[in-house]
Each structure stands twice: as structure tokens, then as C-alpha cells.
N, C-alpha and C positions, 0 to 999 in steps of 0.2 A: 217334451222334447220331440221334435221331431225326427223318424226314422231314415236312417240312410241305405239306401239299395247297396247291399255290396257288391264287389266285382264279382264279375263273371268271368271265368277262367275260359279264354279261348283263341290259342296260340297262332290264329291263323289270317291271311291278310284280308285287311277293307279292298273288295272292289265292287264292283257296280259294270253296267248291261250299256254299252253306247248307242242304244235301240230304246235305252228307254221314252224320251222324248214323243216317238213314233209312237209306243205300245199305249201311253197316255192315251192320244188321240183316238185310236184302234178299240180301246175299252168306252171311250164315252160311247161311239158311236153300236157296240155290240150290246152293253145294256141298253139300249135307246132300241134297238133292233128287238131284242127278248120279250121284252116288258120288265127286267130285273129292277131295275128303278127310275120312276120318274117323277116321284113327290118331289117337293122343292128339299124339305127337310132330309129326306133320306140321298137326296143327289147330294146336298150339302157336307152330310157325313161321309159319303163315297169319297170326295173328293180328299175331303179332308185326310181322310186313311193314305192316301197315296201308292193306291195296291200297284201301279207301274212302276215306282221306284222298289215299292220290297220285290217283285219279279224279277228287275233287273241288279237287286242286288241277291238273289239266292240261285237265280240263273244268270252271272255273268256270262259266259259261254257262249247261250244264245243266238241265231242268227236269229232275223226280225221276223218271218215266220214264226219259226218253234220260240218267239218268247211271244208271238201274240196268240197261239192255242193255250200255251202256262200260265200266262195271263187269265185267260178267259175262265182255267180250270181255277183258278186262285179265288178270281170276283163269284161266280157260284158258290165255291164251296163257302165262301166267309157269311156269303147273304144268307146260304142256307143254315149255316151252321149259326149266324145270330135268332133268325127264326128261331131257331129249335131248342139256345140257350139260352136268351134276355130273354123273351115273350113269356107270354100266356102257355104260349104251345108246349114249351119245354115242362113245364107239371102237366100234361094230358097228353099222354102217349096215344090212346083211344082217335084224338081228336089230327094225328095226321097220319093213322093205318093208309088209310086210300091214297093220298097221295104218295106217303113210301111207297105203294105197291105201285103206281104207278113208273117211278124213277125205278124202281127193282126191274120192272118189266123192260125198260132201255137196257139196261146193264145186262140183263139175262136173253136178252135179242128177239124175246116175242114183241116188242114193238119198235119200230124201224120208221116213225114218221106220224105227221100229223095227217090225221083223217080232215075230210071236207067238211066244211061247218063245223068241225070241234074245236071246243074251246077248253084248252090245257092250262094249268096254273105253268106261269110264267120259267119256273125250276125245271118242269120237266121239257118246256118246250128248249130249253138253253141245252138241258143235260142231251137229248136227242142230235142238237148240232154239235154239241163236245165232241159224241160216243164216235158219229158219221165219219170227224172229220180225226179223231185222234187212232181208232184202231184198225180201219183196214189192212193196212198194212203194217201191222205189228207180227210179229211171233205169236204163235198157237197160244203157245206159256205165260208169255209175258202176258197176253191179253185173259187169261183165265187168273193171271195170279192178281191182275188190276181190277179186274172185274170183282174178284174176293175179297178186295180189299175195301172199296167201293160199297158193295155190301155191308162187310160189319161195320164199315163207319155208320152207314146208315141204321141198321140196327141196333149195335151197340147206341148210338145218341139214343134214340128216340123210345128204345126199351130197360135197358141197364138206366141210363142217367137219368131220364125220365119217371123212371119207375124209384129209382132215388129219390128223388127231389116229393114227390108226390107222397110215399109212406115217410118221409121225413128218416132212410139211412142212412149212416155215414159211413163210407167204403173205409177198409182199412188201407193202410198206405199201398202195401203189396200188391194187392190186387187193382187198388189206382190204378197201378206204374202199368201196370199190363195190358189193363182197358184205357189206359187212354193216350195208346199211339193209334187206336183206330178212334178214339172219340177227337181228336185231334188233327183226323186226316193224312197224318205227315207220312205216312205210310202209302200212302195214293201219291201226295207229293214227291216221294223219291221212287217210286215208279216210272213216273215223268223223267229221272234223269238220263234215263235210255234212252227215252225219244229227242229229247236235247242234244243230248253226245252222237246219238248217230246209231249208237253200240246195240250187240245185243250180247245177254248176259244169260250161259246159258244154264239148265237149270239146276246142273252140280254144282253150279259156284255158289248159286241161291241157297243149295242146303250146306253147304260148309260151313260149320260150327266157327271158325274166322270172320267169314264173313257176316254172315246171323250177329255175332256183337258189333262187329263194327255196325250193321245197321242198326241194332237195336240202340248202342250206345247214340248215334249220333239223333237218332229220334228222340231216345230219352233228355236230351242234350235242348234240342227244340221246343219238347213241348214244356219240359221242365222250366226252362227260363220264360216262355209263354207265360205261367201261372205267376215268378216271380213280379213280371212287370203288369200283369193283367189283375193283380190279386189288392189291389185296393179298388177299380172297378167291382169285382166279383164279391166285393165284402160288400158295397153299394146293395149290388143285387140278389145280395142272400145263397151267391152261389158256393155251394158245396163242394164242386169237384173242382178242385184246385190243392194244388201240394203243399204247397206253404199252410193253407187252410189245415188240410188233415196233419198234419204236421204237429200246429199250436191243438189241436184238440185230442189227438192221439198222444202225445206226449207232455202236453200243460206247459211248452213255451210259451214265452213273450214274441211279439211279434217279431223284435230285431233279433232276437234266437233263431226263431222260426226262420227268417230270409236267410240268416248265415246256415244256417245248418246246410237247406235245401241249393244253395252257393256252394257249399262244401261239399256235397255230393254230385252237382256239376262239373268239378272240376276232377272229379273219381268218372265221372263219364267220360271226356276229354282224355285221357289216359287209357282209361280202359278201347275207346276208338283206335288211339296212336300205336298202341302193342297191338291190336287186331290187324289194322294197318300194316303196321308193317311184315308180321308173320304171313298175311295173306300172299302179298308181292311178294316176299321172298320163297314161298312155294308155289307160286304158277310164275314164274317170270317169263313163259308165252306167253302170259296172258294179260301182260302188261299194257299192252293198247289198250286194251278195254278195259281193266282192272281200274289203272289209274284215271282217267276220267271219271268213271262213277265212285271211284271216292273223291275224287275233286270235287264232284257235285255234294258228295257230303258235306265236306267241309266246307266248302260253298253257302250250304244251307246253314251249318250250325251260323257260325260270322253273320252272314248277312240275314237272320232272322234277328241275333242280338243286333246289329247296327240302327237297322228296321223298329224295333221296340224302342229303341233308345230316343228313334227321335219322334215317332208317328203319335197325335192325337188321342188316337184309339185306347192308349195305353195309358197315358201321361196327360188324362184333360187335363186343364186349371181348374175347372169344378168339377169335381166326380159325381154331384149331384144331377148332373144332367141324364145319368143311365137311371135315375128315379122312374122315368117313365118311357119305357121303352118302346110304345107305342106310337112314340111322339115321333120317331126315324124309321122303322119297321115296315116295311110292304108288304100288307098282306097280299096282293095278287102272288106273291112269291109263290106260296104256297098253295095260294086257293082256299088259306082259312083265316077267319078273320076272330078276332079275340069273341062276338057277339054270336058268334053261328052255333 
């Protein structure tokens, strides 16, 4: 019998970006610019993914500028982050030292541009026009706390899950949950909701124990549902870090156990957001301009990542055999390493 995805608990509205159309256009033509992709086969899955429409649905908000830099930050991080979890790459941590150090050195500001005659893997030539055009004009703070975060994602993939996957461990759930809003990114992504909204958020709000769950729940909230839909892919490719996965092997469910359980604890995230939510607003109510939009973008995010799953390829092929060989869609100029080097 075949298994049914349960719902997902999330009380909040379907919208979508009336810029998306424009950002479509604006993304072929900046991976075309990069070198991010230009096989036929991996332009084919690009397209397919339809990274403009989840933009414009987790950034409704957006003017057509700031949704075509969260664009841009979106199509990097996915490309990079296939790299590093379908490939080769992802068991040989060794085998992309250099180039992390490379994109570390953008992020950490000792490199600021492309040298004459150098020739960059395609990742970092993209991450360098990200960095140029997203933080000059950010906040001290906010630009140190993006920057940090940016970091352990990179980190975190490429040594923790890497280094998983390669001795063959399997993370217990707990510490999952922990490592993987930075192996996820989604932490980099609601970063961006500041430069979206306008706001700056400053950096006692960042430590207020209200606000900390509300972000943490609505991340957990993201990537958790991420695994439920991405987790018959991820079984294809023997991937381990996924919640439903550790779930059935930590606790000996069945897989339709497994999906509900990890549903059920979705919807204890959702809640746990709602009372953060509103404890927050109701003790800064100056700080209501800015408060309320960045959890709009929350909420924003959680909805329009499930609407996004629900309907995009990526998640939901017709044959999931197709991720058998993931060399088949993968660029390596992305990286600058190729399965053979």
C-alpha cells in the first residue's frame, strides 16, 4: 500500500511575489552570467525546480530588486548545497577544503574580487557578486551575524555531514534538529528578511529568548517539512541526514509512523512560533514596525516553503530513480571538482 504524506499544520495564508515572472527572467540570465549552469541537463532541472516561483512565494513582500538578490542567494545556495549533498563530493570532505576556503575568504572580506587571468570555480565567482552587492550597506551586526551563519552552513555540510556520511554515523535526532538549520541554510535565508523588509533588527531583540524560538521554531518548521517531502528522494540516495530517516531508525517506525510522527511534531513547532509571536509583540509594542514584518517573513517562509514542496519536481519526481545518478544534472565547474580529480 502506498504511503500518504500527512498534513502539515500551517495556519497561515497562500501568497506569492507579483515580480515573480520578472525574477524568472533575471535568474536565467545571472546563472548564464556566473557559469552556475549551463549543461543542457542541469539547465533542464533548473528550470524545472522553478526557484522564481518559491522566491516569490517565501518573499512575497518583495520589491523586484530585493526579490532578484534572494533569488540569486536561493539558486547558489541550492546548486551548492546539491553539490555537496547528491555527488561524490558529499562523502569526501578532503576533496572541497580549497574551494570552502576559498568562499570563507569572500565571507570573511580577505577577498573582494576577481584577480586578472584567474580562473575561479564558478560558486565563488557568484558568492563574491552576492557578498558586493548584498552587504554594504547592511548593519555592522547584522552583517557579522550573516556572515556566521554563512560560515557554519559551510562548515557544518561539508565536515559534520560529510564526515557522517563517509565513517557511516548516524546522528541522533537531537543533535540533527540543531545541525541542521545551519546544514539547511534557512538561517542565512531569514537573515535576508531584513534586507527584504527594509528593517533592521537590533541586536537585543536577536538575543531575546522570544525571539530565538520563534526563529528557531519557524526554521525547524522549514527544514523539518523539507525532509518530509524530500525523504523519498534522500532514501534513492542513501541519504542519512534527514528526520523522518533518523526517526524510522532511532525508534524502529514504519515509514507512515515515521512521516506522522515528524507531522506531529511540526505542528508543536507552529505553536511553539504562535506563543513566541505573540509574547514578543506584546512586550516591545515600539517595536512593532519592525517586529511585525520580520515575523511576517517568518511566516511567510514556513507556508510558502510547504506550498513550494508541494508542487515543485525536485521533491515529487514521477520516478525517483532519476536521482540514481546524480552526475547526470550536477556541474562540476560549480565547484571546480569534478567526481574524476
Amino acid at each position: 500500500m502506498e504511503n500518504k504524506l500527512p498534513d502539515i499544520y500551517c495556519p497561515f495564508p497562500q501568497r506569492t511575489n507579483p515580480h515573480v515572472p520578472h525574477v524568472r527572467r533575471h535568474l536565467d540570465t545571472w546563472i548564464r552570467d556566473t557559469g552556475l549552469v549551463h549543461r543542457d541537463s542541469a539547465r533542464a532541472r533548473f528550470e524545472q525546480a522553478d526557484f522564481g516561483a518559491f522566491v516569490g512565494m517565501v518573499y512575497p513582500t518583495a520589491d523586484s530588486e530585493r526579490l532578484e538578490l534572494v533569488a540569486d542567494w536561493f539558486v547558489w545556495l541550492f546548486l551548492v548545497d546539491d553539490q555537496l549533498d547528491d555527488g561524490h563530493l558529499g562523502r569526501s570532505p578532503e576533496r572541497v577544503r580549497d574551494v570552502v576556503a576559498l568562499m570563507l575568504s569572500v565571507v570573511e572580506g580577505t577577498r573582494t574580487g576577481v584577480l586578472a587571468n584567474e580562473e575561479l570555480p564558478a560558486a565563488v565567482v557568484a558568492l563574491i557578486d552576492l557578498w558586493q552587492r548584498t552587504t554594504p550597506t547592511a548593519a555592522v551586526h547584522w552583517r557579522r551575524r550573516f556572515a556566521w551563519h554563512l560560515r557554519k552552513y559551510l562548515t557544518t555540510t561539508t565536515t559534520w555531514e560529510a564526515g557522517n556520511r563517509a565513517a557511516g554515523v548516524v546522528p541522533s535526532e537531537e543533535l540533527y534538529i540543531e545541525k541542521r538549520r545551519h546544514t539547511g541554510a534557512i538561517l542565512v535565508c531569514m537573515d535576508l528578511i531584513e534586507i527584504v523588509a527594509d528593517i533592521e533588527a537590533p541586536q537585543s531583540i536577536h538575543n531575546d529568548p522570544r525571539f530565538i524560538t520563534a526563529l528557531e521554531s519557524s526554521c525547524n518548521h522549514v527544514c523539518w517539512a523539507n525532509d518530509v517531502y524530500s525523504y523519498e528522494k534522500e532514501q534513492v540516495l542513501g541519504e542519512i541526514h534527514n528526520l523522518v530517516h533518523l526517526v524510522r531508525h532511532h525508534r524502529g517506525f514504519g515509514k507512515q509512523e515515521a512521516l506522522e510522527h515528524v507531522c506531529a511534531e511540526l505542528a508543536g513547532e507552529t505553536e511553539r512560533f504562535l506563543t513566541a509571536e505573540a509574547e514578543l509583540l506584546a512586550a516591545y509594542p515600539q517595536l512593532a514596525p519592525m517586529l511585525e514584518p520580520y515575523l511576517d517573513g517568518m511566516r511567510s517562509w514556513m507556508r510558502g516553503n510547504l506550498d513550494w514542496s508541494r508542487q515543485t519536481p525536485r521533491y515529487n519526481p514521477a520516478d525517483v530513480s532519476q536521482y540514481d545518478r546524480p552526475e547526470q544534472y550536477l556541474e562540476a565547474t560549480v565547484l571546480g571538482v569534478t567526481p574524476q580529480d
